[in-house]
C-alpha positions, 0 to 999 in steps of 0.5 A, spaced: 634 423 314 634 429 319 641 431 321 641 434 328 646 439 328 648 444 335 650 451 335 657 450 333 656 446 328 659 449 321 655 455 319 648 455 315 645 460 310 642 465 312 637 467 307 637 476 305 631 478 303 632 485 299 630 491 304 623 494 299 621 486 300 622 486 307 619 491 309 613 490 305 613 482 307 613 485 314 607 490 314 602 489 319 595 486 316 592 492 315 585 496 312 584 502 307 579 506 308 579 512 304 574 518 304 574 524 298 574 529 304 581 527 308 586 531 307 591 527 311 594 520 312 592 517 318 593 511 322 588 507 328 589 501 331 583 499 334 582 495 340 582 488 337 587 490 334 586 492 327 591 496 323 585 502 319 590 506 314 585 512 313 588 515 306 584 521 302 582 519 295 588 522 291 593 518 295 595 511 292 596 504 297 604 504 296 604 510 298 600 509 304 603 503 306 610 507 305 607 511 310 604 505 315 612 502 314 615 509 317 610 508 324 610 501 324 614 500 331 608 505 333 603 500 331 607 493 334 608 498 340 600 498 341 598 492 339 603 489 344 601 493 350 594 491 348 596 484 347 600 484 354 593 486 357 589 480 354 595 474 355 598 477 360 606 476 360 610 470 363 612 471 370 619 471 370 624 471 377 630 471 377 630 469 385 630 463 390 623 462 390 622 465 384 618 463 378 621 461 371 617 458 364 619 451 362 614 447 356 608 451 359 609 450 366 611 456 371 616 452 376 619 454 382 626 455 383 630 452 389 637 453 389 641 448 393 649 447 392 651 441 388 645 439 384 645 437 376 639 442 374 632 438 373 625 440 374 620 436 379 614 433 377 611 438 383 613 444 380 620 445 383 626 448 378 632 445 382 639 449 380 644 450 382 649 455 387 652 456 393 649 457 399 647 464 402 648 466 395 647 474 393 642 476 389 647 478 383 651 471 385 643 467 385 641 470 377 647 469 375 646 462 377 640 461 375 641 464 368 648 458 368 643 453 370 638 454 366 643 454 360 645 447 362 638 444 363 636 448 356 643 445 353 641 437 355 634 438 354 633 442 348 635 437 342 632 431 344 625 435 345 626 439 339 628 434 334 623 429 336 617 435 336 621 436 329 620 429 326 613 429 327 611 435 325 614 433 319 611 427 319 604 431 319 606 436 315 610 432 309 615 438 310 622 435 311 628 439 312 635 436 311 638 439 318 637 441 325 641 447 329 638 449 335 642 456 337 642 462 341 638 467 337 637 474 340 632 477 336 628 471 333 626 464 334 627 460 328 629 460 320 630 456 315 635 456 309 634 454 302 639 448 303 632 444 308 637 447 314 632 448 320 635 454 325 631 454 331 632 458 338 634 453 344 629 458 348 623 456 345 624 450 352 621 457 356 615 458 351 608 453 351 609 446 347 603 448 342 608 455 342 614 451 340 610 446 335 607 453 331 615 456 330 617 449 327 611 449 321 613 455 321 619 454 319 617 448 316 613 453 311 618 456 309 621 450 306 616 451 300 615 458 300 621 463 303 617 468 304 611 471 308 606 471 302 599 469 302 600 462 300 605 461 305 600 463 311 595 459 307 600 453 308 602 455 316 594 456 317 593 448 314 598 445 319 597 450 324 590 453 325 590 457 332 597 460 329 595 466 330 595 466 338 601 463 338 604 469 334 601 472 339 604 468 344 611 470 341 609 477 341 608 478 348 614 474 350 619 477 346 623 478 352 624 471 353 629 472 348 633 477 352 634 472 357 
């Protein structure tokens, strides 16, 4: 049985990968190209965004790979502006007639006093505040709102896309906790606990189903390896545009 569990429920193993294996885990997918008459290492993202390590014939790949870690935010930085022109980041205002995401769609938000936050068939985010509200007192509201809808809406969605996923999968984890994360949207410990980010409410439902096996993933491999993006990319083929997704909409974490 699955254990539903919110933010404040007892603390859950967090797994520590030692720094030379995470940085190796974390390296971007990249080609080496090697020439005899290089003399220097150098990087190129492509406009497919292709990762090409160019290394002269005498350096080694783990050094090479050395080299690619210490530029690594240099090459996520251009794949995203890259990214960011092919899929277009979510439009996000914090207004009265303002745009937020909600489980892939953009509703409008409208501002009333005394309202229970909701989302209308035809598009509208209704939440709450005071009448002639200023700016600063309207993005405040918006961001208390939200919070609220997240917090009523989030399990039940969540849990339920869970169970099925599961189901699909034959991946079973023993407990689910949804919290804030500030610079991730999920992980799994070795004792089955699912963490995932409330926020994913704000992405796109096959955005949400692809953290979830990811993490359901990691219940037979913690670790990013090869057999573990080989089990992802059977339950989960398109996941790579949905990491994509992930990528281009990273402030959403922020909000």
């Amino acid at each position: 049985m699955l254990i539903l569990k919110r933010a404040d429920s007892p603390a859950f193993h967090r797994i520590n990968y030692p720094s030379r294996l995470e940085w190796l885990i974390e390296l971007p997918e990249h080609e080496i190209v090697r020439s005899a008459r290089r003399r220097r290492i150098s990087l190129e993202v492509r406009h497919d965004r292709r990762v090409i390590l160019r290394l002269p014939s005498h350096i080694s790949d783990e050094e090479g790979q050395r080299f690619l870690a210490s530029r690594v935010d240099w090459v996520l930085r251009s794949q995203n502006e890259m990214l960011s022109r092919e899929h277009g980041r979510l439009p996000v205002h914090m207004e009265q007639g303002g745009s937020m995401p909600w489980l892939g769609r953009d509703y409008t938000v409208e501002l009333q006093p005394g309202i229970e936050p909701s989302v209308t068939d035809d598009g509208l985010m209704l939440l709450p505040a005071p009448a002639n509200a200023s700016p600063e007192m309207q993005q405040h509201c918006i961001r208390l709102g939200i919070d609220r809808l997240i917090d009523r809406e989030a399990m039940p969605y969540i849990g339920a896309r869970l169970r099925e996923l599961s189901e699909r999968t034959g991946l079973q984890g023993t407990t689910l906790v949804l919290k804030d994360y500030r610079s991730r949207w999920g992980s799994c410990s070795n004792t089955g606990t699912i963490t995932l980010n409330r926020r994913l409410m704000l992405c796109r439902p096959d955005v949400v189903d692809y953290v979830i096996v990811h993490e359901l993933c990691h219940l037979r491999h913690l670790n990013h390896g090869k057999r573990f993006w080989q089990l992802v990319e059977k339950h989960c083929p398109s996941w790579r545009r949905q990491r994509d997704w992930l990528k281009v909409n990273a402030t959403l974490l922020e909000f």
